[in-house]
C-alpha positions as CSV (number, residue, x, y, z in Angstrom):
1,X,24.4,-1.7,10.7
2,X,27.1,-0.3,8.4
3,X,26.4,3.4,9.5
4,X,24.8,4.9,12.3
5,X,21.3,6.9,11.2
6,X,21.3,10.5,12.6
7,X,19.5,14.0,12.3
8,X,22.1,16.6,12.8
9,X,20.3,20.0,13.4
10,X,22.6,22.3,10.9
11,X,19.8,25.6,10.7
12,X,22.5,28.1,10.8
13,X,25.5,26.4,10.9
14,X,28.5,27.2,8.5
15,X,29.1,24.2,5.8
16,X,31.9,24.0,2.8
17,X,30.9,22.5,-0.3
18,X,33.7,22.4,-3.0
19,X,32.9,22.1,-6.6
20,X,30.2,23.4,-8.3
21,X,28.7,21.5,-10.8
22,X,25.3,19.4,-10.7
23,X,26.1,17.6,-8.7
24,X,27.2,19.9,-5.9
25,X,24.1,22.1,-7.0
26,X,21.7,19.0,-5.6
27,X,23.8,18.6,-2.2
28,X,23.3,22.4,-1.8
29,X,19.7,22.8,-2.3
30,X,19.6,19.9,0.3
31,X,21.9,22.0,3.1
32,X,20.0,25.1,2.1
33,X,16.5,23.1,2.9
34,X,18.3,22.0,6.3
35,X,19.0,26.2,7.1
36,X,22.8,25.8,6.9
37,X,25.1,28.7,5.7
38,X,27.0,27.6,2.4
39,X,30.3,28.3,1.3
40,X,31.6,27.2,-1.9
41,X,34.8,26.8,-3.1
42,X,35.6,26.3,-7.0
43,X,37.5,27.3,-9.9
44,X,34.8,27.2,-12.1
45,X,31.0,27.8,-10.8
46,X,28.9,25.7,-12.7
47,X,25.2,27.6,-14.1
48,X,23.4,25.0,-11.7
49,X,25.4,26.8,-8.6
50,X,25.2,30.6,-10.1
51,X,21.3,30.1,-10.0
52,X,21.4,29.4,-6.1
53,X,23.8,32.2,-5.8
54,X,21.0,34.5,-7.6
55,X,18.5,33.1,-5.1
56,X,20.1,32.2,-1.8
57,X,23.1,33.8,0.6
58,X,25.5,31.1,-0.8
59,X,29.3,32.5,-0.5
60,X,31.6,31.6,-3.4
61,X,35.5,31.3,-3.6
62,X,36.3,30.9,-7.3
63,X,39.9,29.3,-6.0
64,X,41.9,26.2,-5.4
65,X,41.0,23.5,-2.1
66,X,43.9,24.3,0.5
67,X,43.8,22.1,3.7
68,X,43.4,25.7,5.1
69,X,40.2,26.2,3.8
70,X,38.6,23.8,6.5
71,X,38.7,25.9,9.3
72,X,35.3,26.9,11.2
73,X,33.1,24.4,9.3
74,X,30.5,22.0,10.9
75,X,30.0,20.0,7.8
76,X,31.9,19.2,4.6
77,X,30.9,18.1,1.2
78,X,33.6,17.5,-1.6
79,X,31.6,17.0,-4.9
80,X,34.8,17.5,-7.5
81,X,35.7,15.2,-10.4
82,X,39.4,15.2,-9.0
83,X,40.2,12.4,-6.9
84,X,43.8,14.1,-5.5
85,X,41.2,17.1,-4.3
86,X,38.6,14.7,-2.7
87,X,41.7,12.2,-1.3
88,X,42.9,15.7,0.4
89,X,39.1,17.1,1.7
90,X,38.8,13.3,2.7
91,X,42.0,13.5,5.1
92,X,42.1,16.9,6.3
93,X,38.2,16.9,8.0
94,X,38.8,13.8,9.1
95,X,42.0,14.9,11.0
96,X,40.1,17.5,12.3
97,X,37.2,15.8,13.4
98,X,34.8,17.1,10.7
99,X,31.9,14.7,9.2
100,X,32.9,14.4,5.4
101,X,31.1,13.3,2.4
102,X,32.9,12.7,-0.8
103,X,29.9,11.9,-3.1
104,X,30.0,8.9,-4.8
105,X,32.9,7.8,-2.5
106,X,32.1,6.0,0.6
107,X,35.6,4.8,1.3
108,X,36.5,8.6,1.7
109,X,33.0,9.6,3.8
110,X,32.5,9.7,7.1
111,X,28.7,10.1,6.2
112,X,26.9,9.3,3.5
113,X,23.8,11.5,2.0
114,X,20.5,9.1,2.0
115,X,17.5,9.2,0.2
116,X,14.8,11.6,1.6
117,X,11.3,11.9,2.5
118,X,10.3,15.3,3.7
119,X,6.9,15.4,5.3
120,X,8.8,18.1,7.4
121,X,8.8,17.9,10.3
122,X,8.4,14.5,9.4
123,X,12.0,13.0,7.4
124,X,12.2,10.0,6.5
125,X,16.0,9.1,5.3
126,X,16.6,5.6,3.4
127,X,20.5,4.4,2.9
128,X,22.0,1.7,1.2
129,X,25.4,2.7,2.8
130,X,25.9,3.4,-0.5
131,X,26.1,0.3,-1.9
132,X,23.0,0.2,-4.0
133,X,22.0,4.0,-4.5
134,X,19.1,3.7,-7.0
135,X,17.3,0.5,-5.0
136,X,17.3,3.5,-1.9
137,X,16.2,6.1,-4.4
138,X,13.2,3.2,-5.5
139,X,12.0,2.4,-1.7
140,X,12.1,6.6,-1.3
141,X,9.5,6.6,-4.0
142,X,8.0,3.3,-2.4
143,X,7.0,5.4,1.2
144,X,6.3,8.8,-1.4
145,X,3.3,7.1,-3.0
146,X,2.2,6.1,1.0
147,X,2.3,8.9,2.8
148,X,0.7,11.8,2.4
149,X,2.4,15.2,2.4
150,X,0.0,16.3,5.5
151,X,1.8,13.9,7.4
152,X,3.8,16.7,8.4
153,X,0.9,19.2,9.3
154,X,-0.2,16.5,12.2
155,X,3.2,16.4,13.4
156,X,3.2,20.4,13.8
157,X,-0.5,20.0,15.3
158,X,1.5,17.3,17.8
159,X,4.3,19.5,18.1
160,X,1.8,22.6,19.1
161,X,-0.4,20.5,21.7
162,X,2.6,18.6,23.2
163,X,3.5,20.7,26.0
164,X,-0.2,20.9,27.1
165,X,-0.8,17.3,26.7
166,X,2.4,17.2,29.3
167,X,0.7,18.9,31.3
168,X,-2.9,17.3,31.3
169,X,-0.8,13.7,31.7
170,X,1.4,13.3,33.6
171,X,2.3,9.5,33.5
172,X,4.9,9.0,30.3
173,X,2.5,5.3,29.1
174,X,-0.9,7.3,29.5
175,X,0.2,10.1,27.4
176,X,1.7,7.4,24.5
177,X,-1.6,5.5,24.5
178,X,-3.7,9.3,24.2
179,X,-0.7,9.9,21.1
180,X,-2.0,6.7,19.6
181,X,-5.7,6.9,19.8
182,X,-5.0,10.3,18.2
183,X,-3.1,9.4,15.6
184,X,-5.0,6.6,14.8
185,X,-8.2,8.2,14.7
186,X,-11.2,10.6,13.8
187,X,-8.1,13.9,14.2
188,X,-5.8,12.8,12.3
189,X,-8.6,12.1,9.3
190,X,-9.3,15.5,9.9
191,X,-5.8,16.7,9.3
192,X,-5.4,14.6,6.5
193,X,-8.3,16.3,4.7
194,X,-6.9,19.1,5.2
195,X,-9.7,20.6,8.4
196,X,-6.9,21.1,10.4
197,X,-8.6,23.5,12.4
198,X,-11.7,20.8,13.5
199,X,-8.5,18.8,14.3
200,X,-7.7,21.2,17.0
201,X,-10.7,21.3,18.2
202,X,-11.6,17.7,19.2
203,X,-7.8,17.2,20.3
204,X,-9.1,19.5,23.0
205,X,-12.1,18.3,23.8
206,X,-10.4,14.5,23.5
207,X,-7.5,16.0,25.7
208,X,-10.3,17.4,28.5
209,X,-12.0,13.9,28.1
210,X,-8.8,11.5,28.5
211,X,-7.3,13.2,31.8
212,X,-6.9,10.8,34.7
213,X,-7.5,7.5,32.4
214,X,-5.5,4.7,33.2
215,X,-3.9,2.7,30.6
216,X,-5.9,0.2,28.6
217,X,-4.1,-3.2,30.1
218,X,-4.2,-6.2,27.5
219,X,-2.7,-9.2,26.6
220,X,-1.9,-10.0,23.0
221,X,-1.4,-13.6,22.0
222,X,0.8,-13.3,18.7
223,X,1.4,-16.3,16.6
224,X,5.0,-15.0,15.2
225,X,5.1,-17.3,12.6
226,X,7.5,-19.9,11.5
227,X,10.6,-17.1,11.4
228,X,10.5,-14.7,8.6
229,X,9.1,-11.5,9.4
230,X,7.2,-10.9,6.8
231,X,5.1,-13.5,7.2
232,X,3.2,-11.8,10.6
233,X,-0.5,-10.5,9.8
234,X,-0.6,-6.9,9.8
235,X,-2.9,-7.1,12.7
236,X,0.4,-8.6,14.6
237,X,2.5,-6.4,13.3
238,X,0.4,-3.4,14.9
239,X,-0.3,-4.8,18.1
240,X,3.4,-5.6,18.3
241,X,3.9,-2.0,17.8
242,X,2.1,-0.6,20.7
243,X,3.2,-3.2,23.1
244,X,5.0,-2.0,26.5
245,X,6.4,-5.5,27.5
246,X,7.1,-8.4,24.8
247,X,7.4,-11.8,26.4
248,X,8.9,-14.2,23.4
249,X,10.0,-17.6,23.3
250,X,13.2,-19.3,21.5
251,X,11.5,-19.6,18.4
252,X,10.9,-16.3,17.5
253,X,13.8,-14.3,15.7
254,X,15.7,-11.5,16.2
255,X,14.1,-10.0,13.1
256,X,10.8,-9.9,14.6
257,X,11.6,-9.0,18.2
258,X,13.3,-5.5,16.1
259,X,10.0,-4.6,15.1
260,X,8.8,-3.9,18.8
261,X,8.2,-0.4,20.3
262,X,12.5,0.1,21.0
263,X,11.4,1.4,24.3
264,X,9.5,-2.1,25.0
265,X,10.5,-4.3,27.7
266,X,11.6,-7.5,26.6
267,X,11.3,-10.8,28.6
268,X,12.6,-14.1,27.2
269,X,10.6,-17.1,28.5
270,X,11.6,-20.0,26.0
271,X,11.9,-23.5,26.8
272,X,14.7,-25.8,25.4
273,X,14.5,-29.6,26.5
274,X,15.3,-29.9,30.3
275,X,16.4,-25.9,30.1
276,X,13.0,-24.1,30.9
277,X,13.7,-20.3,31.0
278,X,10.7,-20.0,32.7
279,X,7.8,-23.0,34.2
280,X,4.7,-22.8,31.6
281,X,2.3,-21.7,34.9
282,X,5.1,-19.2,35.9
283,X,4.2,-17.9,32.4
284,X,0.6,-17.9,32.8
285,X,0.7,-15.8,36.0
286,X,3.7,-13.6,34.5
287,X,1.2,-12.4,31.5
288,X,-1.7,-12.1,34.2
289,X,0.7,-10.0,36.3
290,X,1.8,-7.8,33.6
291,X,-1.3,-7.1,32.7
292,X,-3.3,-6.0,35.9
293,X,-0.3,-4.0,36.5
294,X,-1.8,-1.4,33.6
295,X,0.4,-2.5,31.1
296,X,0.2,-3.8,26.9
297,X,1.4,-7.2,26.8
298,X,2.6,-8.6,23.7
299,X,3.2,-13.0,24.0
300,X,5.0,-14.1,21.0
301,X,5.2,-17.5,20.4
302,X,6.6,-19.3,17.4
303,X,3.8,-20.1,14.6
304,X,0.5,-20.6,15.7
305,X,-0.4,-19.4,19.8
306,X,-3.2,-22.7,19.1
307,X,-1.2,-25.0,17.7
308,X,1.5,-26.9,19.7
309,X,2.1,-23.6,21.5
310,X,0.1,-23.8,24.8
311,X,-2.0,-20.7,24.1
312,X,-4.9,-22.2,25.8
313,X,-3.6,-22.6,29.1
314,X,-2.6,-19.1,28.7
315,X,-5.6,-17.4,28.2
316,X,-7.5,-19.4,30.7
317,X,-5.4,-18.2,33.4
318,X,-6.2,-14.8,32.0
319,X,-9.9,-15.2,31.8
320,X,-9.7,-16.6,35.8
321,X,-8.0,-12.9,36.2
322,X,-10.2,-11.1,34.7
323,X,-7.8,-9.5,31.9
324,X,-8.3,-8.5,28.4
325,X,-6.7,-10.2,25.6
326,X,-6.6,-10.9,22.0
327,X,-5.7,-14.1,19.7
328,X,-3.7,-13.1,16.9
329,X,-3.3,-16.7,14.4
330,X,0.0,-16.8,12.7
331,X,1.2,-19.4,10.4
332,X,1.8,-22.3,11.8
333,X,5.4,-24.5,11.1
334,X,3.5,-26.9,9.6
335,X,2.3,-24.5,6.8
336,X,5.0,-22.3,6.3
337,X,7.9,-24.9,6.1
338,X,6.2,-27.4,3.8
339,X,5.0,-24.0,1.4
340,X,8.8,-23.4,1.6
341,X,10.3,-26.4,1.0
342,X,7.9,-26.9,-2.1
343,X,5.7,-29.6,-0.1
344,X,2.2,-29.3,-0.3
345,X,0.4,-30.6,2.6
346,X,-2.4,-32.2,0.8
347,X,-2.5,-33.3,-2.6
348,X,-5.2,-35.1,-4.6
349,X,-2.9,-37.8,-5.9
350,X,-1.0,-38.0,-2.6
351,X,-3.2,-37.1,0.5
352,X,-6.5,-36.4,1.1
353,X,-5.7,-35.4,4.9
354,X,-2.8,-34.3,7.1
355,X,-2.2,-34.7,10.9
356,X,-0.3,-32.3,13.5
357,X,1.5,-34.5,16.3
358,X,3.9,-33.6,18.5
359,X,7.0,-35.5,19.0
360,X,8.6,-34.4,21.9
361,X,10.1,-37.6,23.8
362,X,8.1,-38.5,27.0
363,X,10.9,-40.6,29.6
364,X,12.8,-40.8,26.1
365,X,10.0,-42.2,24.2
366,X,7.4,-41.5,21.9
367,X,4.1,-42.4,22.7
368,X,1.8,-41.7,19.3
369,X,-1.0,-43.9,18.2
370,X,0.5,-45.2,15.5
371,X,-1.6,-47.3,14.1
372,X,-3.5,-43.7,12.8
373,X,-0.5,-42.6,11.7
374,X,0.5,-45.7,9.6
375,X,-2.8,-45.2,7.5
376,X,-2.1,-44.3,3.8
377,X,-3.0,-41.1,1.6
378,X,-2.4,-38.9,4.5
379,X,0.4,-36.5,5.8
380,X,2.0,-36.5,8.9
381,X,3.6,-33.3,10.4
382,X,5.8,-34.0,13.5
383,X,6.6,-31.1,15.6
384,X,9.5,-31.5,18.1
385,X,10.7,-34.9,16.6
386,X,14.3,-34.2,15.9
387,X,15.5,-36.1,19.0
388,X,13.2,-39.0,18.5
389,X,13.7,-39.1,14.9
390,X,14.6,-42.6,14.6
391,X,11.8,-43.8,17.3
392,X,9.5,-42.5,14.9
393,X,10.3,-43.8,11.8
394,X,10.8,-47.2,13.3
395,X,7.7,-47.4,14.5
396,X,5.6,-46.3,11.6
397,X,7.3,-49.2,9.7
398,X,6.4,-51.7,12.5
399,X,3.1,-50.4,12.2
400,X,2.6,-51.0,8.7
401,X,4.2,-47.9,6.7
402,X,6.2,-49.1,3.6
403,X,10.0,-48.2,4.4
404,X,10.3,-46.6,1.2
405,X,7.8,-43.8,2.5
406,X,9.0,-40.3,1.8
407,X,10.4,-38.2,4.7
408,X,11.5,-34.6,4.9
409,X,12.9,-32.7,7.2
410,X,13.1,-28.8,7.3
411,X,15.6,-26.8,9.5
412,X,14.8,-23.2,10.2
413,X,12.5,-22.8,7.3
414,X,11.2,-19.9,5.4
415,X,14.0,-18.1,6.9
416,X,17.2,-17.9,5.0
417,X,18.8,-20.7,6.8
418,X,16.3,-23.0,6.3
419,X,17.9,-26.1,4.8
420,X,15.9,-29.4,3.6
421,X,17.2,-32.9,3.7
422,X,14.8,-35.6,1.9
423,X,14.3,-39.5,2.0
424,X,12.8,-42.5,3.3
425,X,11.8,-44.2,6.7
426,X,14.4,-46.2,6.4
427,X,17.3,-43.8,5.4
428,X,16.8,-40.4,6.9
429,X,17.9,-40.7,10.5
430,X,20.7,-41.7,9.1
431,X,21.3,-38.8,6.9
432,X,20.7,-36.7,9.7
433,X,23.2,-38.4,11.6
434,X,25.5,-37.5,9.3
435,X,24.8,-33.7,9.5
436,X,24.7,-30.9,12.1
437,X,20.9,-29.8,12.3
438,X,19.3,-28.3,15.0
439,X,16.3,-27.1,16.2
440,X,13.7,-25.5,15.1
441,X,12.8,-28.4,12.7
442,X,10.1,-29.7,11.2
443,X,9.3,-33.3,10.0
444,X,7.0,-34.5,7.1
445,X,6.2,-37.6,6.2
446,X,4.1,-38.9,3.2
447,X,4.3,-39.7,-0.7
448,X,3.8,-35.8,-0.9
449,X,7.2,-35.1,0.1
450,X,7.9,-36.5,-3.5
451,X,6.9,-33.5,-5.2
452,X,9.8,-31.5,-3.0
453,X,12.5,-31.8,-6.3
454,X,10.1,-30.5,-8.9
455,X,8.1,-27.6,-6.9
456,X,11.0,-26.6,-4.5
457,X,10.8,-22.0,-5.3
458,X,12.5,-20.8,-2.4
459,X,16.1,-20.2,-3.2
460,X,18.1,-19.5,0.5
């Protein structure tokens, strides 16, 4: 990240603003909403700035910026049209160790003002690093029109039960689960409407109820997807949220692994050929262990957990256990990549059927019945093939596929590295050859791969 997001507590605090026109008006009314003490310095006070004066305990010194004028300031805003004044505010704090804004100047800043959301005490703040001002100032009025203004009124009901619900629970993962049934339920409605007081009252009688419950232990099986994050359900998403301990594989990306609970334990178990982080039944009994251990598992696995992903075996070693767990579908690589890449799967004048097969090389072979896969007006998706890559297009043309047979195959996709290479049975290995690609790929195979020039949409 380009700059470090931070509340800085400034109620009371002394803070310079020099100039006073509009624009240092705005940045004003923002300190003053923060409780800071406001000092301006000008030669001219703008009307915007007189108002506040009328209004607030803003003091104004109708003079030139000297360095001098620093001293004894927590925070510094320079909002002039004089780049000589704002070079000099620019140096001088920052010699002294003062955070500095120069509006419109990021070069000169040591902080930057973002775009605000106040469900106090609630605040949202959204930053371009000031590289795109108005696209911040858009997403601000993006999260405006989603959440309501009583958000803040259940965090001050939170913020008045917090020390008793410390009390009541003692164990830190026990009192975030109680947190998340009550935000998520029938007393934060009640807020919401605006029956803040009915709130109260069952957060009591839930508080009374919930003390010395253990934690609700679960396992949830995620399909993350082919790679981009936006393409997880929303039912992922939350689940992923309120996870205590995420156990991913190699194919799930950084990107999505961010949107886990930052206080979430994180365990990498993915596989690579001959470079097994961790034994597929050590993963079983690792979820199982988790789990009866009281805590919220979260098993992410690249596309779908049913699909080429060994989610089966998981979940039976759960159900021999006797722990709880969900199945979350995602999209599987087949789906997502071929969408992507502008290759649909089935297509009446191309294929009436498509196959999922795996192609992972067996004592460096690949054993497929190929005689079903030779068959015409079909598609073939080949998970794990890159290795035997050439194996498998040889052997489709011994077993009757025309050599002239459309192939693709897509690296990374629907992320923004995904890269496609397209041609034949007979000339694709070699084009990969002749090119660095690595896993995770996908490989296609039918006259549908055709249609890849004229409906290829996603622009990487």
């Amino acid at each position: 990240m380009d700059y470090f997001p931070i509340f800085y507590n400034l109620k009371g605090q002394d803070c310079l603003v020099i100039g006073a026109g509009e624009i240092a008006a705005r940045k004003i009314e923002l300190l003053m909403r923060a409780g800071a003490k406001i000092t301006v310095i000008a030669e001219k006070i703008g009307s915007a700035v007189m108002r506040l004066q009328e209004t607030h305990a803003l003091k104004i010194n109708e003079t030139v910026f000297t360095p001098g004028d620093l001293r004894q300031y927590k925070l510094i805003v320079s909002a002039t049209d004089d780049e000589t004044t704002n070079k000099l505010v620019a140096e001088t704090a920052n010699g002294q160790g003062v955070p500095v804004n120069v509006v419109d100047n990021p070069s000169l800043s040591s902080f930057i003002f973002p775009a605000i959301v106040d469900r106090s005490p609630i605040v949202i703040a959204i930053s371009s690093g000031g590289s795109a001002p108005v696209l911040a100032r858009l997403l601000r009025a993006k999260i405006e029109t989603v959440i309501p203004p009583a958000y803040g009124k259940l965090a001050a009901l939170a913020e008045k039960f917090r020390d008793k619900v410390k009390q009541h629970i003692k164990i830190a993962p026990q009192r975030r689960i109680f947190w998340e049934h009550v935000f998520q339920g029938n007393i934060a409605e009640q807020v919401l409407i605006g029956n803040e007081h009915q709130a109260g009252v069952l957060l009591d009688q839930t508080l009374t109820g919930f003390c010395g419950a253990t934690p609700s232990a679960e396992v949830y099986l995620i399909g993350a997807g082919p790679g981009a994050p936006d393409l997880l359900t929303f039912r992922a998403l939350r689940l992923l949220q309120q996870a205590d301990v995420v156990v991913y594989d190699r194919l799930v990306s950084p990107e999505i692994l961010d949107l886990a609970r930052r206080d979430a334990e994180k365990i990498y178990v993915g596989k690579q050929r001959r470079n097994h982080a961790l034994p597929q039944v050590s993963i079983n009994q690792l979820l199982a262990d988790l789990a009866l251990s009281g805590k919220r598992v979260a098993r992410l696995k690249g596309g779908d957990p049913f699909i080429f992903g060994r989610g089966g075996e998981e979940i039976e070693t759960l159900l021999e256990q006797g722990v709880s767990f969900q199945v979350v579908p995602g999209i599987t690589a087949a789906s997502g990549c071929a969408s992507y890449a502008g290759i649909p799967l089935t297509h009446r004048e191309h294929a009436q059927s498509c196959v999922f097969v795996t192609g992972h090389l067996k004592n460096d072979s690949v054993n497929l019945n190929w005689k079903q896969l030779a068959l015409p007006n079909q598609t073939v998706v080949i998970y794990m093939g890159l290795l035997g890559l050439e194996q498998i297009c040889h052997a489709l043309i011994v077993h009757g596929s025309p050599k002239e047979l459309p192939v693709a195959l897509v690296q990374q996709g629907t992320t923004e590295n995904q890269k496609v290479i397209t041609g034949t049975l007979e000339t694709l290995p070699a084009l990969i050859n002749a090119q660095n690609i690595k896993p995770p790929t996908i490989i296609i195979i039918g006259t549908v791969v055709s249609l890849h020039g004229k409906l290829k949409w996603f622009a990487n």
